[in-house]
C-alpha positions, 0 to 999 in steps of 0.5 A: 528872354524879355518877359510877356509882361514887359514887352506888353508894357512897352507896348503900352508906352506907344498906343492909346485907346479911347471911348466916349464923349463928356458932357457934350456942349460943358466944355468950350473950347480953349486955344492952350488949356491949362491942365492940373496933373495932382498926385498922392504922394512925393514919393519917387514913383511919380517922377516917372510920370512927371517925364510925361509932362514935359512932352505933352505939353509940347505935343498937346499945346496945353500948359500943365501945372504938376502938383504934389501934395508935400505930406500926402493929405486929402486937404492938400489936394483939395487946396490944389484943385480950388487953386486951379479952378480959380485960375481957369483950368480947363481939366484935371487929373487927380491920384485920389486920397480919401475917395469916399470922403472926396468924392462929394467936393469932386462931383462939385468941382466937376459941374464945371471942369472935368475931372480924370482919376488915375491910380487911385479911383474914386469909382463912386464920384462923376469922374469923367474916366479912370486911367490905370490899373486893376489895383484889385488884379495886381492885388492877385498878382501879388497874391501869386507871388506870396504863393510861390515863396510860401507854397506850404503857407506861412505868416505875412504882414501888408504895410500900406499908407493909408486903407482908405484909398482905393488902390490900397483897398483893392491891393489889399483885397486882391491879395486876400482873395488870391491866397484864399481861393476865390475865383479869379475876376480882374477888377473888384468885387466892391466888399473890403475884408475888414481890417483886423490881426490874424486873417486865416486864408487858404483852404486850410488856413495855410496863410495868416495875414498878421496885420495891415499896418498903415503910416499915414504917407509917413515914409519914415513912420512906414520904417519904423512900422516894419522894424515894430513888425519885425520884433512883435512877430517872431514868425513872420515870413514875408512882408509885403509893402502896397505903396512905392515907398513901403518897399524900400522901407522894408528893405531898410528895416530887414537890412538892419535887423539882418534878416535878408534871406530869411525874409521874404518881400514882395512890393508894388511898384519900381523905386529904386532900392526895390529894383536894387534889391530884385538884382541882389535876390533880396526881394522876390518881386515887385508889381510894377506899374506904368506912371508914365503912361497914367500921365500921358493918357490922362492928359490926352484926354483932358485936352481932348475935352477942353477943345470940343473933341471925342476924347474916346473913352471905353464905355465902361470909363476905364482906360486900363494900364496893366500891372506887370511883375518885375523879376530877375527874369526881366530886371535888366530890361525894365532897369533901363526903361525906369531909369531913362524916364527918372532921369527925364522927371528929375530934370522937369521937377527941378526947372519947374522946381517943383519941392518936396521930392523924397 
């Protein structure tokens, strides 16, 4: 039986929703505008949302120039939107590194061209919409899922790339605030649990959060942190990973020190090592999200704006795409869909031979 949480993303894939209109009389408009599409990482999860490019642009009629920032630096995405304003674009989307640092340089660039974040916010910048998640609700998720394989509590360690992108901080957060019995809100609450070894949670401190160990976006740092995490902490239950390429990172490393079975993972997000390792029982579950969707959203409203039109975005700026857990209940399913859309993203990447794909 298909899950409530699949067949609500499924749903997702086929609607849109809309709300209000950008700086009425800043945008002209443009017969084929070019669009900068900007992600944080050339991690395989942005394949998926590479899929959607071809065929918005297609449906659209706009030209859209897809970037990945070869080592996961602010700087690089900085590069890139001084690169396309240069050649005129007439919007752009961007998964944020750095917000807080960013921010200031986006709301420069946004007295000209509108700009739409996707994935990881930069809540505080003039960003016309973010387009994705609660990072903050699929924190809580996550949280759920570390209860059900430790009920009575346990030793976990978070593995992320970088604590100071927004996604993370919310992933984070999220999970800190499940495991500790706050009450349940879907987005964040805006105060981050500083970061520090032995965070005690639970009524009765049943849960110990060891560490959160970050790579820098270094897929094979990100290993190598798991396999130093496995030797300091004899006691350790769990791991969990917060970006795409944490989780098959873990995998390795538990492999290899053979402790499947005796370790527990969850993860976020559907690489296919993870999606490989909830078939064969060796992760517990992932919070899958939906790129695709992030892709076609974010540009529909872009190319909205260039022409003059109501882009319909909520009152709020925030166009949500809902997490949904993948499990053994629902793998085969959500196999099938991931696996189409990877397909369609690897064929885009190459003809537009777009590098540094991992």
């Amino acid at each position: 039986m298909k899950s409530k949480a699949f067949i609500s993303i499924i749903a997702l894939l086929c609607l849109f929703s809309f709300g209000s209109l950008w700086g009425a009389g800043q945008a002209e408009e443009v017969e084929e505008p070019l669009l900068g599409f900007i992600v944080n990482s050339t991690s395989e999860f942005w394949v998926y949302s590479a899929a959607a490019v071809e065929v918005m642009e297609e449906e659209l009629n706009v030209e859209i120039e897809y970037l990945m920032p070869p080592t996961g630096l602010p700087e690089e995405q900085i590069r890139f939107i001084e690169a396309l304003v240069a050649r005129g674009a007439s919007g752009i989307g961007i998964s944020v590194l750095d917000p807080e640092n960013l921010t200031p340089f986006l709301n420069d660039v946004m007295a000209d061209v509108p700009i739409v974040t996707f994935d990881s916010d930069a809540p505080d910048s003039d960003r016309l919409a973010f387009v994705g998640m609660s990072n903050y609700a699929a924190g809580r998720k996550a949280g759920e899922a570390i209860k059900e394989v430790l009920p009575d509590g346990g030793e976990f360690l978070i593995t992320v790339g970088r604590l100071d992108a927004q996604n993370a901080i919310e992933r984070r957060q999220g999970i800190i605030d499940e495991l500790d019995g706050v009450e349940y809100q879907e987005w964040y609450p805006g105060e981050m649990t500083p970061d520090r070894p032995n965070i005690e949670l639970g009524p009765n401190d049943e849960w110990v959060l060891l560490d959160t160990m970050t790579d820098g976006g270094d897929e094979s740092r990100a290993k190598s942190n798991a396999e130093d995490a496995i030797l300091r902490h004899d006691n350790m239950d769990m791991m969990v990973g917060l970006w795409a390429y944490n989780g098959p990172a873990i995998i390795s490393a538990v492999q290899e020190a053979d402790l499947i079975g005796e370790m527990e993972i969850v993860t976020f997000d559907q690489e296919d090592e993870v999606l490989r390792g909830i078939e064969d029982g060796e992760v517990h579950a992932s919070v899958g999200q939906d790129p695709f969707t992030y892709a076609t959203e974010t540009l529909e409203i872009l190319a909205k704006v260039a022409r003059g039109e109501d882009p319909g975005i909520p009152e709020d700026g925030i166009v949500d795409v809902p997490a949904f857990m993948i499990t053994d209940e629902n793998i085969d399913e959500v196999r099938e869909m991931f696996e189409r859309q990877l397909e369609a993203g690897r064929e885009f990447l190459e003809e537009r031979e777009v590098e540094e794909i991992n």
